[in-house]
PyMOL Python script that loads the backbone (N, CA, C, O; Angstrom):
from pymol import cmd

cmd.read_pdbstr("""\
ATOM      1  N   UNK A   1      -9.923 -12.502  -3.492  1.00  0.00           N
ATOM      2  CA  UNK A   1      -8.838 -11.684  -2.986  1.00  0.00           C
ATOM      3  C   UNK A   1      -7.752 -12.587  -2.425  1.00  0.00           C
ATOM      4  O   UNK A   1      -8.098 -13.466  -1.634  1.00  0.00           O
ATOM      5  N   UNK A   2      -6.708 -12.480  -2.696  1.00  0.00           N
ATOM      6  CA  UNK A   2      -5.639 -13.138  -2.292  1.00  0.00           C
ATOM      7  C   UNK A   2      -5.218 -12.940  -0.422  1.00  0.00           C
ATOM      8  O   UNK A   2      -5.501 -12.014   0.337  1.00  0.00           O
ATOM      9  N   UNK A   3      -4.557 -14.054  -0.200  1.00  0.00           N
ATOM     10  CA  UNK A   3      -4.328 -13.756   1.233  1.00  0.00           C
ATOM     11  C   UNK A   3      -3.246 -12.013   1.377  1.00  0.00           C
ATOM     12  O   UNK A   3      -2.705 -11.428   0.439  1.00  0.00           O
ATOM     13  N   UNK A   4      -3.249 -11.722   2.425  1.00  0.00           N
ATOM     14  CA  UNK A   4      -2.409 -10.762   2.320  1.00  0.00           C
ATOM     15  C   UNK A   4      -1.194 -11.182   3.091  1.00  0.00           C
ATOM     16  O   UNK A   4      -0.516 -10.171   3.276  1.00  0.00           O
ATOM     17  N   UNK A   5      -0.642 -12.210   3.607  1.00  0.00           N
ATOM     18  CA  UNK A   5       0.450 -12.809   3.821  1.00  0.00           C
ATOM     19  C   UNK A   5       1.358 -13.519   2.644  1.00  0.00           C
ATOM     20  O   UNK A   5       2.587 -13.456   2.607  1.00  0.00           O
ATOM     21  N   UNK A   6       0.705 -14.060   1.893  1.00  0.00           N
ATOM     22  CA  UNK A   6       1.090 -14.391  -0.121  1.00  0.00           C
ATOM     23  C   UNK A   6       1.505 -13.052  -0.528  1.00  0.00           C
ATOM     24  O   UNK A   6       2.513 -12.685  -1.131  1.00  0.00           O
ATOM     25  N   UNK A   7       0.264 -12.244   0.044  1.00  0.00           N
ATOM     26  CA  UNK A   7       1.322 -11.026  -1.350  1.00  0.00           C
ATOM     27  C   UNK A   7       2.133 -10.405  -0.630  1.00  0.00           C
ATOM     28  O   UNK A   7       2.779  -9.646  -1.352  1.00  0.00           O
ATOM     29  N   UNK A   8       2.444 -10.329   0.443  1.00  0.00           N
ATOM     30  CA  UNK A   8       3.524 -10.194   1.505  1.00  0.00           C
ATOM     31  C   UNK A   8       4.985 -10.742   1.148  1.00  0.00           C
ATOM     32  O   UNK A   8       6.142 -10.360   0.975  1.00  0.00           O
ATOM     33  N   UNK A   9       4.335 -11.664   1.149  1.00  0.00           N
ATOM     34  CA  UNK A   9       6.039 -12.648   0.352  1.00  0.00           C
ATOM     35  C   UNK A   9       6.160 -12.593  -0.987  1.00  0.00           C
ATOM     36  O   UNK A   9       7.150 -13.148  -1.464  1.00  0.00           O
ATOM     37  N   UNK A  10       5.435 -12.085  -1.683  1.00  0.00           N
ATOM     38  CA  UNK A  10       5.810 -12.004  -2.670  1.00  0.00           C
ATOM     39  C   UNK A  10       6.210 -10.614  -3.594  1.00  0.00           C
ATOM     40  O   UNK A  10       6.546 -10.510  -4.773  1.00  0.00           O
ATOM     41  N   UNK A  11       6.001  -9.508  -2.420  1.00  0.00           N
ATOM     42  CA  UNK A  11       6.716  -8.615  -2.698  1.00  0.00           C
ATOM     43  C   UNK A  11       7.503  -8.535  -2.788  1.00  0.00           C
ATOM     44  O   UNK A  11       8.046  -9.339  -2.030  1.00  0.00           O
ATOM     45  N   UNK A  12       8.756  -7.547  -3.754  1.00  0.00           N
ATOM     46  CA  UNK A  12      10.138  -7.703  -3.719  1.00  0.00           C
ATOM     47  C   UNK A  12      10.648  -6.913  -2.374  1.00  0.00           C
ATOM     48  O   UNK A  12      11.812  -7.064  -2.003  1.00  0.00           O
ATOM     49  N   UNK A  13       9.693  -6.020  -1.616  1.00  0.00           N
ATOM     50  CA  UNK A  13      10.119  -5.512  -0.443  1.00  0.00           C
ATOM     51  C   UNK A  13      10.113  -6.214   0.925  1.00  0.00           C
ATOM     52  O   UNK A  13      10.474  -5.833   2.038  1.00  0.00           O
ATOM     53  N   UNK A  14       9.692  -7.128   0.568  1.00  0.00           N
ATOM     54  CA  UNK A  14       9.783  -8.719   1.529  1.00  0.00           C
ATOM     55  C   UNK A  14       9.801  -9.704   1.185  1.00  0.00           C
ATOM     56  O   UNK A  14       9.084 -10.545   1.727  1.00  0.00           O
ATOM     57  N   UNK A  15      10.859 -10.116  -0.159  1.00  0.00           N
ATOM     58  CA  UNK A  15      11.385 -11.623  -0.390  1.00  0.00           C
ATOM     59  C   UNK A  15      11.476 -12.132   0.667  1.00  0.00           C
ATOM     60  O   UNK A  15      10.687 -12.990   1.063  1.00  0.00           O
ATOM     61  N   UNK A  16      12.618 -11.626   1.433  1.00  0.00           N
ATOM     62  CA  UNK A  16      13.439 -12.082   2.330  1.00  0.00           C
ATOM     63  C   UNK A  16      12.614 -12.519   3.954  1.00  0.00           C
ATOM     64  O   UNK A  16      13.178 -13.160   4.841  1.00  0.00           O
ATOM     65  N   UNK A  17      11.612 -12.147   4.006  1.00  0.00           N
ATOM     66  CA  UNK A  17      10.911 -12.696   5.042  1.00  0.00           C
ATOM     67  C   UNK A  17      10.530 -14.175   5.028  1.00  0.00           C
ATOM     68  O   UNK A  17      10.134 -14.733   4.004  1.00  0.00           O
ATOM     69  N   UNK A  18      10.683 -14.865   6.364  1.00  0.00           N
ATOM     70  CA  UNK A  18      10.182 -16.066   6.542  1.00  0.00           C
ATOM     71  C   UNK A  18       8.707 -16.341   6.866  1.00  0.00           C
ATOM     72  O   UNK A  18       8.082 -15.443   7.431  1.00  0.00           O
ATOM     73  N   UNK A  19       8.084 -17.504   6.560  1.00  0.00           N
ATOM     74  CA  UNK A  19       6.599 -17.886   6.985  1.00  0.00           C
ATOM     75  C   UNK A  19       6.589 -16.797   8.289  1.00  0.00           C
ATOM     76  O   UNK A  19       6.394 -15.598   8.488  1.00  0.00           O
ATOM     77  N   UNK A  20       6.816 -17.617   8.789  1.00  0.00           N
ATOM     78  CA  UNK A  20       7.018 -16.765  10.835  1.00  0.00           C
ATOM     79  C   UNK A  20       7.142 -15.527  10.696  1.00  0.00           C
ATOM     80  O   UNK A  20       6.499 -14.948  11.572  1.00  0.00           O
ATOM     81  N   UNK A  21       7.749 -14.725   9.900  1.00  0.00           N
ATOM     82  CA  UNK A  21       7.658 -12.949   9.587  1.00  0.00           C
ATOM     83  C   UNK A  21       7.049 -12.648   8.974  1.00  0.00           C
ATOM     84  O   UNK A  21       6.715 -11.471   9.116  1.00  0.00           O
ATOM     85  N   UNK A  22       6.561 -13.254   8.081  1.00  0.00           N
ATOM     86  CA  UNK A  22       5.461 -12.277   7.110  1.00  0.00           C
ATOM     87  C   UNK A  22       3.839 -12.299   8.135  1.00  0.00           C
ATOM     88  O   UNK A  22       2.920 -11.481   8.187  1.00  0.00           O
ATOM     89  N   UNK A  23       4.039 -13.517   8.787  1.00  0.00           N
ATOM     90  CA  UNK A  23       2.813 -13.715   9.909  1.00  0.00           C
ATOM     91  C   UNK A  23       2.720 -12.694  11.085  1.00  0.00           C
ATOM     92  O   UNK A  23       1.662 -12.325  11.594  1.00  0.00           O
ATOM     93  N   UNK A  24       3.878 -12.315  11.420  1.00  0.00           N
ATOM     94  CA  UNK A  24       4.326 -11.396  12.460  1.00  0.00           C
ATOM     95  C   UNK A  24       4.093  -9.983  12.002  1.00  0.00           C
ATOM     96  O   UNK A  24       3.610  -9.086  12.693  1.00  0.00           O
ATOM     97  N   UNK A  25       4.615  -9.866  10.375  1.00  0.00           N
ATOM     98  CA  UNK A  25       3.964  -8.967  10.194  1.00  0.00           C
ATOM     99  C   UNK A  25       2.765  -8.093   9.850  1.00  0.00           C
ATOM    100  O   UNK A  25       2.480  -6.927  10.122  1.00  0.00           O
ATOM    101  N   UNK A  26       2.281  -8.868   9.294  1.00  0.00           N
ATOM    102  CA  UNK A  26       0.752  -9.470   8.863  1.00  0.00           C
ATOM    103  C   UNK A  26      -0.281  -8.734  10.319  1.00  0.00           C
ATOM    104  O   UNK A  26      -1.051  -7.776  10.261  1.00  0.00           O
ATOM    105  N   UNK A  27       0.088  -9.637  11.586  1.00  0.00           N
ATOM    106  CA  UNK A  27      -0.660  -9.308  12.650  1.00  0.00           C
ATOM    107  C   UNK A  27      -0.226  -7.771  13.223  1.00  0.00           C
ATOM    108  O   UNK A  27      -0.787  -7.339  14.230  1.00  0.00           O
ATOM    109  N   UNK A  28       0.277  -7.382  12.881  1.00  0.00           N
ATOM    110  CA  UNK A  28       0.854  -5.867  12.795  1.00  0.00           C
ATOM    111  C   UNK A  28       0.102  -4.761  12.300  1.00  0.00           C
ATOM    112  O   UNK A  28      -0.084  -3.686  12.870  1.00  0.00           O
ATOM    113  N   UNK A  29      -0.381  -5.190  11.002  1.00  0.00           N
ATOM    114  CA  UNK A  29      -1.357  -4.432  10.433  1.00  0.00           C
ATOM    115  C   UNK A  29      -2.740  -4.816  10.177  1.00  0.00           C
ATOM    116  O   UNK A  29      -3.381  -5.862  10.277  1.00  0.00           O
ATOM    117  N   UNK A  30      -3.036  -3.375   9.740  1.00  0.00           N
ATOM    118  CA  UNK A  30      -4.654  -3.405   9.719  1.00  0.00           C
ATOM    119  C   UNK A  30      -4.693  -3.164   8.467  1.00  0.00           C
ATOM    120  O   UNK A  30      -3.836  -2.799   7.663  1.00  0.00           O
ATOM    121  N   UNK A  31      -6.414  -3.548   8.342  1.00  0.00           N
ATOM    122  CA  UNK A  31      -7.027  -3.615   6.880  1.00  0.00           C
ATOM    123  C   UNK A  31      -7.997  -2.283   6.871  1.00  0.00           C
ATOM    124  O   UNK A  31      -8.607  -1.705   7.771  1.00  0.00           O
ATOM    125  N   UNK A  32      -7.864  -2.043   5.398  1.00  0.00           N
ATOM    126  CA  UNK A  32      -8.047  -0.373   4.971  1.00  0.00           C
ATOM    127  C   UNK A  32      -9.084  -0.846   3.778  1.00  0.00           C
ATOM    128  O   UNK A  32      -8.593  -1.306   2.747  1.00  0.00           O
ATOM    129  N   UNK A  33     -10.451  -0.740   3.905  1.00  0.00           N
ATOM    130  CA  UNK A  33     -10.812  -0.472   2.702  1.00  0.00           C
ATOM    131  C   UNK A  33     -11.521   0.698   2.137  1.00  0.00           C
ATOM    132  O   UNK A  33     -12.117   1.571   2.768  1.00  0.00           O
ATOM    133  N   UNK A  34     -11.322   0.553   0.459  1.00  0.00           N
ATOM    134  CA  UNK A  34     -12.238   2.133   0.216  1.00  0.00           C
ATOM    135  C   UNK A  34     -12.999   1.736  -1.064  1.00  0.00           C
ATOM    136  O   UNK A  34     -12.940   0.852  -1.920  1.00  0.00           O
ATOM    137  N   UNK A  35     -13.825   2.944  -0.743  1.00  0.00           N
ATOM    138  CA  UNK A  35     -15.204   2.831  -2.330  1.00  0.00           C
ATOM    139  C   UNK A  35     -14.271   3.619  -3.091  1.00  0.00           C
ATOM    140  O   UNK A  35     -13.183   4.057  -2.717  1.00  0.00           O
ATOM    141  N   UNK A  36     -14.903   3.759  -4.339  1.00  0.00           N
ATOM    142  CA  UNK A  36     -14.336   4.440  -5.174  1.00  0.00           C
ATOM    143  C   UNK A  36     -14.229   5.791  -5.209  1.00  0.00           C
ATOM    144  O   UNK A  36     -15.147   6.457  -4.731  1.00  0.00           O
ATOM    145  N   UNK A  37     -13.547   6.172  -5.551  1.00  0.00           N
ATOM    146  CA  UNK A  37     -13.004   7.680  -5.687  1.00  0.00           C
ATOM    147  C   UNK A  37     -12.786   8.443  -3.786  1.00  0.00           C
ATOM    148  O   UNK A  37     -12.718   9.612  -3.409  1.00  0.00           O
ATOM    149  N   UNK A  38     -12.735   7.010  -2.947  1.00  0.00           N
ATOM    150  CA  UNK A  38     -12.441   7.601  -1.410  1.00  0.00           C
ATOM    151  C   UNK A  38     -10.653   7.805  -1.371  1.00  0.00           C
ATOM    152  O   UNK A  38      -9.936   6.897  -1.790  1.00  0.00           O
ATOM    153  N   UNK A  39     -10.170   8.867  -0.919  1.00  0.00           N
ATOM    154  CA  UNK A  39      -9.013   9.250  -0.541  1.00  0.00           C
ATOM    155  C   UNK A  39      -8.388   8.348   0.477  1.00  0.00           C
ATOM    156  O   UNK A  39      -9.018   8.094   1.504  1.00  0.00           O
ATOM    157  N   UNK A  40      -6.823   7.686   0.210  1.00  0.00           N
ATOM    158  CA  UNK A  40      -6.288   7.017   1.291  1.00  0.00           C
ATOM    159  C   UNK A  40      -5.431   8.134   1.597  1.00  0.00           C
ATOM    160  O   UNK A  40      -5.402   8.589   2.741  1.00  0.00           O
ATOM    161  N   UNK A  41      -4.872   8.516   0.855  1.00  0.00           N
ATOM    162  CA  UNK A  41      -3.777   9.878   1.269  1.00  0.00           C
ATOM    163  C   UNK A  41      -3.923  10.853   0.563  1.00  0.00           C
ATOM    164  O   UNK A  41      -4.382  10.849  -0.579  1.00  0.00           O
ATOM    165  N   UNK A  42      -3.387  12.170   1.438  1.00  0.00           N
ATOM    166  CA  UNK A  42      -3.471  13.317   0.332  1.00  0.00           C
ATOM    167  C   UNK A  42      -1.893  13.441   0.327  1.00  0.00           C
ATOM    168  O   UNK A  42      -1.208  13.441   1.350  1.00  0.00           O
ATOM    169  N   UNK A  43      -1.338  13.565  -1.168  1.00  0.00           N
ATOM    170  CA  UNK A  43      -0.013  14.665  -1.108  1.00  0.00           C
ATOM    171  C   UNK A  43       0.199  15.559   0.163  1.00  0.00           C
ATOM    172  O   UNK A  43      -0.683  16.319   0.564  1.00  0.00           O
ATOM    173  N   UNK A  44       1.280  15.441   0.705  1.00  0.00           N
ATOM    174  CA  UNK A  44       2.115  16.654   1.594  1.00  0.00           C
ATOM    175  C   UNK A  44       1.496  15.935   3.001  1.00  0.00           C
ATOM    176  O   UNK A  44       1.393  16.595   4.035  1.00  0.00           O
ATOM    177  N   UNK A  45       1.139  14.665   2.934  1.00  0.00           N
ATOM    178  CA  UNK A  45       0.932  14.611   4.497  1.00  0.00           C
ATOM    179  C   UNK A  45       2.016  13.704   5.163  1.00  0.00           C
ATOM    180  O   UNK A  45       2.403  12.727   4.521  1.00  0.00           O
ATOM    181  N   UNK A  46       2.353  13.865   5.969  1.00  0.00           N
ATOM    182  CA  UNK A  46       3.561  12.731   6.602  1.00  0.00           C
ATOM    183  C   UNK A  46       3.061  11.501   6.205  1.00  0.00           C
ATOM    184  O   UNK A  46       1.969  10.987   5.964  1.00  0.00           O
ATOM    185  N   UNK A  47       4.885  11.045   6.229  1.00  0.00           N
ATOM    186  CA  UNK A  47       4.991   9.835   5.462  1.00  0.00           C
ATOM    187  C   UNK A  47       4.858   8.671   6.811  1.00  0.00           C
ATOM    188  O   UNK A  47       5.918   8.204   7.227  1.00  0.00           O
ATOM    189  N   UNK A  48       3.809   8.317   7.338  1.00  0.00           N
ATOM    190  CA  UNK A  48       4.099   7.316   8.585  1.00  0.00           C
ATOM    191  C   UNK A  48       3.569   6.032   7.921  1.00  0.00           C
ATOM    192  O   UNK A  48       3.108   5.407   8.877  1.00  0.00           O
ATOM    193  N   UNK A  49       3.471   5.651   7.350  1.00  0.00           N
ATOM    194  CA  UNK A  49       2.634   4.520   6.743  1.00  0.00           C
ATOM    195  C   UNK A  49       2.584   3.848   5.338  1.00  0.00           C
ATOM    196  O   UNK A  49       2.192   4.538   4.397  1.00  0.00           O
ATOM    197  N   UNK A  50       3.031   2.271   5.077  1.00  0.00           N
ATOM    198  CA  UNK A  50       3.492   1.874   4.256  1.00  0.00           C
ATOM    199  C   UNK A  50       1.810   1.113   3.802  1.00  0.00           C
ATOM    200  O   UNK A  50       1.161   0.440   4.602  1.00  0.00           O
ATOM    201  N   UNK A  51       1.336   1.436   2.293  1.00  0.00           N
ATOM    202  CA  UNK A  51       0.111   0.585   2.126  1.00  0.00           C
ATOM    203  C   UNK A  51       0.468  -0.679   0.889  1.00  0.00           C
ATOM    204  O   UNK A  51       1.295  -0.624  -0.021  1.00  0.00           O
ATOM    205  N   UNK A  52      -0.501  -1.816   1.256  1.00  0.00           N
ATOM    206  CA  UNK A  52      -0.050  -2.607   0.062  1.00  0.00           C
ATOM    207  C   UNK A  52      -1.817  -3.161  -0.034  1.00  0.00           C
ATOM    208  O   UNK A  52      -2.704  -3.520   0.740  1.00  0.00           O
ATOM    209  N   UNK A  53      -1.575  -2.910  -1.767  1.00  0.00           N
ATOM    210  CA  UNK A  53      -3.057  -3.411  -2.295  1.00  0.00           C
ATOM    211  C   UNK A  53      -3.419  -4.388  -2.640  1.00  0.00           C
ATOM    212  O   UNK A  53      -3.284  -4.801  -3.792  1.00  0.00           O
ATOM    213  N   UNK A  54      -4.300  -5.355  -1.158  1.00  0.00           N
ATOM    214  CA  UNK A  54      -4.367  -6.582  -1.879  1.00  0.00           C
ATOM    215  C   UNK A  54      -5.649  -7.027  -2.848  1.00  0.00           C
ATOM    216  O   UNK A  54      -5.576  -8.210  -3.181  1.00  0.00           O
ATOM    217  N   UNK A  55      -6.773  -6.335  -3.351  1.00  0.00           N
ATOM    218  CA  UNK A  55      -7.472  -6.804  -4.334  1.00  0.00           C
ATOM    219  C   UNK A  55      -7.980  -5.024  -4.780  1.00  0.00           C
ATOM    220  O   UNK A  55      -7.988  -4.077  -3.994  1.00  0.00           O
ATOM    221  N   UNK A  56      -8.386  -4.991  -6.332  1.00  0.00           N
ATOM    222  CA  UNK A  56      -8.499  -4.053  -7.150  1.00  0.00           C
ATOM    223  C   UNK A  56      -7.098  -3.126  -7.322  1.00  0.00           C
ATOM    224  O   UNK A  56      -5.944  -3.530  -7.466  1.00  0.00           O
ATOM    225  N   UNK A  57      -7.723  -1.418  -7.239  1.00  0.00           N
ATOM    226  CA  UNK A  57      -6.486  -0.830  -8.163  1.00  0.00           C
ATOM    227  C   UNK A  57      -6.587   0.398  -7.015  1.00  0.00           C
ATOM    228  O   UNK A  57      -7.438   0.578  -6.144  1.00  0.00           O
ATOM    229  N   UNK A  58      -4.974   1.434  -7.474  1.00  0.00           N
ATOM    230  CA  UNK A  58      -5.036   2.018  -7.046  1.00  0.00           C
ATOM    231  C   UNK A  58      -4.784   3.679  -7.506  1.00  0.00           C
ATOM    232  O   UNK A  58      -3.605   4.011  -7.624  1.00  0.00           O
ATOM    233  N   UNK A  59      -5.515   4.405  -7.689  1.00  0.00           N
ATOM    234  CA  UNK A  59      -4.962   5.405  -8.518  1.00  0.00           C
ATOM    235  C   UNK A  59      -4.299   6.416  -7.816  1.00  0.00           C
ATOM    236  O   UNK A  59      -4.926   6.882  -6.865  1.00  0.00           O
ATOM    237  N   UNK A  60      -2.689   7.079  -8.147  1.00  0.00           N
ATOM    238  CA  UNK A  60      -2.208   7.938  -7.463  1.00  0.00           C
ATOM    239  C   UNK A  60      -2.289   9.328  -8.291  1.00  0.00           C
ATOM    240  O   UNK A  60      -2.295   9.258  -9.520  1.00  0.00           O
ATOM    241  N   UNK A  61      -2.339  10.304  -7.796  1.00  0.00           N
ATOM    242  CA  UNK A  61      -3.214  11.489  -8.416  1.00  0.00           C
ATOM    243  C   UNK A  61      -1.750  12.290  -7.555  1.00  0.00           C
ATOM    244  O   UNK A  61      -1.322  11.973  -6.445  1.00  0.00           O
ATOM    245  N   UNK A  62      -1.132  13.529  -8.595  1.00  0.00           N
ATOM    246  CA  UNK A  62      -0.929  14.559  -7.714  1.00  0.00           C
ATOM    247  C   UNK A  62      -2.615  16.031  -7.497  1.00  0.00           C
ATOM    248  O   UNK A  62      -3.494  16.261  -8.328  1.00  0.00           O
ATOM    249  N   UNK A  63      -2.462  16.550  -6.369  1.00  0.00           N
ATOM    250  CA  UNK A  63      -3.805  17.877  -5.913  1.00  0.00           C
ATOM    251  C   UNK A  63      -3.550  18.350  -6.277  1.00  0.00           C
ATOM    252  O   UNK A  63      -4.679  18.758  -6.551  1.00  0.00           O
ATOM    253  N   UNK A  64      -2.773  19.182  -6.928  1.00  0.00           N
ATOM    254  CA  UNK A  64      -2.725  20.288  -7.679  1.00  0.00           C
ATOM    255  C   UNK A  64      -3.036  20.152  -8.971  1.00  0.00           C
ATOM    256  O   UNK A  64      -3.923  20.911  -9.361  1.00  0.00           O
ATOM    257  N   UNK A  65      -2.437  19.190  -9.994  1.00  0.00           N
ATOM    258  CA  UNK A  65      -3.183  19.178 -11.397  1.00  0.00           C
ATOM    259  C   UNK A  65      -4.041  17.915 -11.412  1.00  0.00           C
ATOM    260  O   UNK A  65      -4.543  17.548 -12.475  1.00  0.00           O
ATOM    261  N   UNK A  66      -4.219  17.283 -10.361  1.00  0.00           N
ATOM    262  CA  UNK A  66      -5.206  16.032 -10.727  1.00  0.00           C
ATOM    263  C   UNK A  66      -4.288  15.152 -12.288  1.00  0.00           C
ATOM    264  O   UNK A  66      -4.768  14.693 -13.324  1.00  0.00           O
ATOM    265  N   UNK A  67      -3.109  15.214 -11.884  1.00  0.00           N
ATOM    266  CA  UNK A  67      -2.548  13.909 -13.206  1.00  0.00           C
ATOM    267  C   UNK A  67      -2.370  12.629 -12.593  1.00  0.00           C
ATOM    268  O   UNK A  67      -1.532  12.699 -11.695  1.00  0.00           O
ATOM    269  N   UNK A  68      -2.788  11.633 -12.728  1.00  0.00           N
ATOM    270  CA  UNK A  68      -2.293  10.564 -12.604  1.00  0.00           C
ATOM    271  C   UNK A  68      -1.210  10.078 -12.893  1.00  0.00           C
ATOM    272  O   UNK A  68      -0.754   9.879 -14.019  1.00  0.00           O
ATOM    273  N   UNK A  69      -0.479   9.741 -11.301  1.00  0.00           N
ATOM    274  CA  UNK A  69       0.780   9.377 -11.805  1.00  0.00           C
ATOM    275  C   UNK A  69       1.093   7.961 -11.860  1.00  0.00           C
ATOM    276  O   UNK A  69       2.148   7.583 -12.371  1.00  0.00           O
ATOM    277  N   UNK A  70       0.230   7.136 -11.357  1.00  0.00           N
ATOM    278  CA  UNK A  70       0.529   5.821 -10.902  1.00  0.00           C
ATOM    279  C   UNK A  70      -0.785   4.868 -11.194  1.00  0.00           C
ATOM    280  O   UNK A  70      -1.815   5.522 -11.028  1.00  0.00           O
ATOM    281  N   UNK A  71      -0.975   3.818 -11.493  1.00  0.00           N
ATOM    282  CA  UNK A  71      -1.788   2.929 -11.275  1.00  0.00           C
ATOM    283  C   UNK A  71      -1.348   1.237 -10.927  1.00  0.00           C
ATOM    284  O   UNK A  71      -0.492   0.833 -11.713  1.00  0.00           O
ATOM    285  N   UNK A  72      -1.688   0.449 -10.136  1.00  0.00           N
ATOM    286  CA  UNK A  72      -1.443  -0.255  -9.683  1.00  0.00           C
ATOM    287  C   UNK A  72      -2.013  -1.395  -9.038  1.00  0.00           C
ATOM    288  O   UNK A  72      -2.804  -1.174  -8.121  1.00  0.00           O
ATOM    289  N   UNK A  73      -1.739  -2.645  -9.371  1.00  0.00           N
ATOM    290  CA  UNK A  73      -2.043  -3.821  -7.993  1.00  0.00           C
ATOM    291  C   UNK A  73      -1.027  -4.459  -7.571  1.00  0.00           C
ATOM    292  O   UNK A  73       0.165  -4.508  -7.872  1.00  0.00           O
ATOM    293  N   UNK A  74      -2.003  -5.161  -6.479  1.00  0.00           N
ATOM    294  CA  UNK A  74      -0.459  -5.885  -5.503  1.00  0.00           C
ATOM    295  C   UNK A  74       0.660  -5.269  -5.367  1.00  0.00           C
ATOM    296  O   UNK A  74       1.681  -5.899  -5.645  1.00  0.00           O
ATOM    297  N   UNK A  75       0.747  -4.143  -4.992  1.00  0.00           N
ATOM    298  CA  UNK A  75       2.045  -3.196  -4.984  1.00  0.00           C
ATOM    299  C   UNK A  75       1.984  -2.457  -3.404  1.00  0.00           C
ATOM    300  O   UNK A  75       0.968  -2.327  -2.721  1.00  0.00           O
ATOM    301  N   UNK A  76       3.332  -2.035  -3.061  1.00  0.00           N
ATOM    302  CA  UNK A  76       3.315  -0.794  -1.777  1.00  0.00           C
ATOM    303  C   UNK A  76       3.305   0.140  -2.348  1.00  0.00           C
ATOM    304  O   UNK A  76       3.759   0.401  -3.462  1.00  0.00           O
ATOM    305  N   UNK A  77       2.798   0.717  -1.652  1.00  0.00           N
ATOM    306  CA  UNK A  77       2.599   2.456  -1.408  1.00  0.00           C
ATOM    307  C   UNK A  77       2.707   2.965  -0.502  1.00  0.00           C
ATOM    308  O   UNK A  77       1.890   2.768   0.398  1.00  0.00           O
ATOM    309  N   UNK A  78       3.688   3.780  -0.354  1.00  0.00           N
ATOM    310  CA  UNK A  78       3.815   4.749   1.008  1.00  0.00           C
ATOM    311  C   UNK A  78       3.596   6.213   1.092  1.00  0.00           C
ATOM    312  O   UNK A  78       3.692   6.755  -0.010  1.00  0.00           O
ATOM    313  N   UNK A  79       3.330   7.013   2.079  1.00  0.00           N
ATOM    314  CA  UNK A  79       4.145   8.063   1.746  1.00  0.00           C
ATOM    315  C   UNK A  79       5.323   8.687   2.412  1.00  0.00           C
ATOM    316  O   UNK A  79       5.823   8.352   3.486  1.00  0.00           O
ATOM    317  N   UNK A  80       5.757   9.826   1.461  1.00  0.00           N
ATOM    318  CA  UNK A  80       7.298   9.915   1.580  1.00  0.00           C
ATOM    319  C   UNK A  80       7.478  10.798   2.869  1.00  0.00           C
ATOM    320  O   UNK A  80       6.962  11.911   2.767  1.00  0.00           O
ATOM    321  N   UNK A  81       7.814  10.653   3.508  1.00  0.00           N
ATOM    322  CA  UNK A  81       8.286  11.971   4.701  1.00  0.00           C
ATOM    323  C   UNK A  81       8.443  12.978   4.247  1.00  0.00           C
ATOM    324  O   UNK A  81       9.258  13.163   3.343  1.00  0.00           O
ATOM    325  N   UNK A  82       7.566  14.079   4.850  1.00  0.00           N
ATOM    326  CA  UNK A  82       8.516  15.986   4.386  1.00  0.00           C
ATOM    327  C   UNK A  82       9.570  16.112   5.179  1.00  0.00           C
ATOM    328  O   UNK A  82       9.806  15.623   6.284  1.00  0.00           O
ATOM    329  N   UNK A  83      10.240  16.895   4.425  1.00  0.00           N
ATOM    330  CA  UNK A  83      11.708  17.100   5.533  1.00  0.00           C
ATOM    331  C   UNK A  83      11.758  17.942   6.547  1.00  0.00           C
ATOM    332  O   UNK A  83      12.775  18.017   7.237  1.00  0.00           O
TER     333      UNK A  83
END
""", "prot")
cmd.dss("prot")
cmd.show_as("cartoon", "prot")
cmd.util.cbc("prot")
cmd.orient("prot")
């Protein structure tokens, strides 16, 4: 598994961070893991929280038809705020 300060910087949503910020931010967050088929979010819940995947995949599903809309590594994921 890669550090999660590397894939920090090497996101395009934090080029722009320095050693010293991606560290700062880094100690900011916490680590989330899940087994398979465990829920990190459901659709329609507030958007407070930005996730980034640092080893395996991530499948994004809408609840109502179960389609997959997304699959992914090393990527953010958030969710969106309701209005």
């Amino acid at each position: 598994m890669e550090d999660a300060e590397v894939v920090l910087r090497r996101a395009p949503l934090f080029d722009g961070l320095d050693e010293e910020s991606a560290r700062a931010l880094r100690r900011q967050m916490s680590d989330v893991k899940l087994s398979r088929g465990e829920h990190l979010f459901l659709e329609g819940q507030d958007g407070d929280r930005l996730y980034v995947v640092l080893d395996g995949k991530i499948k994004l599903t809408r609840a109502a038809a179960e389609d997959v809309i997304g699959q992914c590594r090393h990527r953010c994921h958030g969710r969106r705020a309701r209005p």
